[in-house]
MIMIDO-988172 format. One record per residue (C-alpha): x negated, y negated, z; residue in one letter. Coordinates in Angstrom, 2 decimals. Each point is the difference from the previous one (the first is absolute). Layout:
BEGIN
+---------+---------+---------+-----+
:       u :       v :       w : res :
+---------+---------+---------+-----+
:       X :       Y :       Z :   A :
...
+---------+---------+---------+-----+
***
This chain:
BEGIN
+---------+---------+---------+-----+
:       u :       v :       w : res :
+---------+---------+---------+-----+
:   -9.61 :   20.63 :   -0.11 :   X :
:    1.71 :    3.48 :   -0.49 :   X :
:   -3.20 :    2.39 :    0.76 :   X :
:   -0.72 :    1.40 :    3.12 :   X :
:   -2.73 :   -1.99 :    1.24 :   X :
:   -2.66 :    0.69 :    3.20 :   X :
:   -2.19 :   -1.79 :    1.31 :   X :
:   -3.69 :    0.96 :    0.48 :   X :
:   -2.19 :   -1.89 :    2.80 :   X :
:   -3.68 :   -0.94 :   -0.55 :   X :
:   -2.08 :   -2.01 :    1.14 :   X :
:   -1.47 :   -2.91 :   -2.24 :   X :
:   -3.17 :   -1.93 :    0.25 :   X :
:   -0.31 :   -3.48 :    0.87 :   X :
:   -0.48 :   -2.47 :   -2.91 :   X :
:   -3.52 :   -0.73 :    0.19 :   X :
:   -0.17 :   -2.76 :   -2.33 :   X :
:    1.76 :   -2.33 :   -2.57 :   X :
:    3.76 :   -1.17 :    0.58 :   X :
:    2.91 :    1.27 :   -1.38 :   X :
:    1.55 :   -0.75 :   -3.11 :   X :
:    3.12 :   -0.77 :    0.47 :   X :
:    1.04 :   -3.45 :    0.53 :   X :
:    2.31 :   -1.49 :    2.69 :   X :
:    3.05 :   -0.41 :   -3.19 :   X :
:   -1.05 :    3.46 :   -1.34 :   X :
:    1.13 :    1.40 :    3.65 :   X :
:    2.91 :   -1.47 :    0.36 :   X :
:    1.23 :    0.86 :   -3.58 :   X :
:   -1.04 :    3.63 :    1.07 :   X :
:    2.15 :   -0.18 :    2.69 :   X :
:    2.84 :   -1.52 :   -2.16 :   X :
:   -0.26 :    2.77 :   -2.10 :   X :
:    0.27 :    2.18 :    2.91 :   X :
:    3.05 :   -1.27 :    1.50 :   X :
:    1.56 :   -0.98 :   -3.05 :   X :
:   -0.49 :    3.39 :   -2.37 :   X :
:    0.79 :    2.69 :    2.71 :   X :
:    3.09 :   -1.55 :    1.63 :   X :
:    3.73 :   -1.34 :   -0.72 :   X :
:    0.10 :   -2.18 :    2.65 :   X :
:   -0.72 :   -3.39 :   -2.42 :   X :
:    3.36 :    1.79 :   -1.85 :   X :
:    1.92 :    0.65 :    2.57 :   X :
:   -1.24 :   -3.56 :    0.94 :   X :
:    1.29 :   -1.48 :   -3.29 :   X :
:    3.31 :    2.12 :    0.71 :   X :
:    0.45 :   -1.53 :    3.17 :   X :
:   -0.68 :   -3.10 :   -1.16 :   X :
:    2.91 :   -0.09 :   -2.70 :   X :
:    2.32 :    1.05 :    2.29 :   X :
:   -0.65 :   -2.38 :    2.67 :   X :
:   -0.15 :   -3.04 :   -2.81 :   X :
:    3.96 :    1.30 :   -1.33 :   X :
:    1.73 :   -1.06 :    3.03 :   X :
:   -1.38 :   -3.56 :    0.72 :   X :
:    0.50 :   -0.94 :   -3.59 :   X :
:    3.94 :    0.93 :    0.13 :   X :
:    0.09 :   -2.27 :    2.75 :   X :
:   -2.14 :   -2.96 :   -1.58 :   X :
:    1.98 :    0.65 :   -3.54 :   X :
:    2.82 :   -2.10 :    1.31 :   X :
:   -1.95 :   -2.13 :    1.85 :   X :
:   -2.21 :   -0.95 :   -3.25 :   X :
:    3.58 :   -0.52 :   -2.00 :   X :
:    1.43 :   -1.94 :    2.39 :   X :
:   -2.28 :   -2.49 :    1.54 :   X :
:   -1.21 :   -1.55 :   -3.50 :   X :
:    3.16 :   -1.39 :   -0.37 :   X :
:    0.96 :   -0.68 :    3.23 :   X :
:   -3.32 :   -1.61 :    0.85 :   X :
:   -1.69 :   -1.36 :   -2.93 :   X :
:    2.41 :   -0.29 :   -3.15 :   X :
:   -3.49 :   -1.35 :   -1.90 :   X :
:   -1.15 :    3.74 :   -0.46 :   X :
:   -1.16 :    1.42 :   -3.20 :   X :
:    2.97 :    2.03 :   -1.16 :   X :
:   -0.41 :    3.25 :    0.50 :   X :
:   -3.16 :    0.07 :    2.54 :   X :
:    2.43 :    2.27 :    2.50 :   X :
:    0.50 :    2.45 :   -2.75 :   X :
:   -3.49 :    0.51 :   -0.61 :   X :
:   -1.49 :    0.16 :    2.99 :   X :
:    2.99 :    2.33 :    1.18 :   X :
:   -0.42 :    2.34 :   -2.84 :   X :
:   -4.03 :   -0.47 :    0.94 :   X :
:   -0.16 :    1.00 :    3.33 :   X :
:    2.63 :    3.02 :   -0.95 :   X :
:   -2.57 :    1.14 :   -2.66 :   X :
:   -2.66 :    0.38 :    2.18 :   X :
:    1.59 :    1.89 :    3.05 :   X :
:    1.13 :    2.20 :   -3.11 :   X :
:   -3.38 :    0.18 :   -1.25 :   X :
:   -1.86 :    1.17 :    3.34 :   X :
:    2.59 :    2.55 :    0.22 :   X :
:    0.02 :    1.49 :   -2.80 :   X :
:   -3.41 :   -0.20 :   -0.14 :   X :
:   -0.42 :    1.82 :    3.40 :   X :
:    2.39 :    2.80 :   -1.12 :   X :
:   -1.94 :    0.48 :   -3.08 :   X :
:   -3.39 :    0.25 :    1.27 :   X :
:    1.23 :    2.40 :    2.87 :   X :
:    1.53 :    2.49 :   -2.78 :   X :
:   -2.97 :   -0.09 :   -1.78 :   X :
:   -2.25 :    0.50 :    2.91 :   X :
:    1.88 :    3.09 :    0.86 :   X :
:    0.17 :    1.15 :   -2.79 :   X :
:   -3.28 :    0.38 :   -0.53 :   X :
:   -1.20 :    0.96 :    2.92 :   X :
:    1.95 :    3.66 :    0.04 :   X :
+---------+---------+---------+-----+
***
């Protein structure tokens, strides 16, 4: 992770007995933390996924204000407000929360 690193081939015995200890969960959170600690894809991920969220929920804004009173005048007041200013939250959210985490990974990786 910022060291030179080599690698140095050897040969290594066959287990001869007992099993290993690490269960089937305790691999796969190994490989989690694999994936998940040396890489900003899941950011960039996140990113993405803010940005793709934005332009759907322009389009479904009006649609949301619209149709409630168009095509059921029973609605709660207000249930297009919310759940426009909702979905808008959370495409902010992932955003910013992609931007973040990519500034911070680069930062400390120099």
């Amino acid at each position: 992770m910022g060291f030179t690193q080599v690698g140095l081939p050897y040969d290594r015995a066959v287990r001869t007995s007992g099993e290993s200890k690490f269960s089937l969960g305790d691999l796969l959170g190994l490989a989690l933390d694999g994936i998940l600690n040396h890489s900003v894809v899941p950011l960039r991920l996140a990113t993405y996924a803010g940005l793709a969220v934005f332009p759907p929920h322009r389009r479904r804004d009006g649609l949301v204000r619209d149709r409630p009173l168009r095509l059921r005048p029973g609605l709660a007041p207000g249930f297009a407000t919310t759940t426009s200013s909702c979905s808008f939250s959370i495409s902010l959210n992932a955003l910013f929360l992609g931007i973040i985490g990519e500034y911070s990974a680069g930062s400390t990786s120099r």
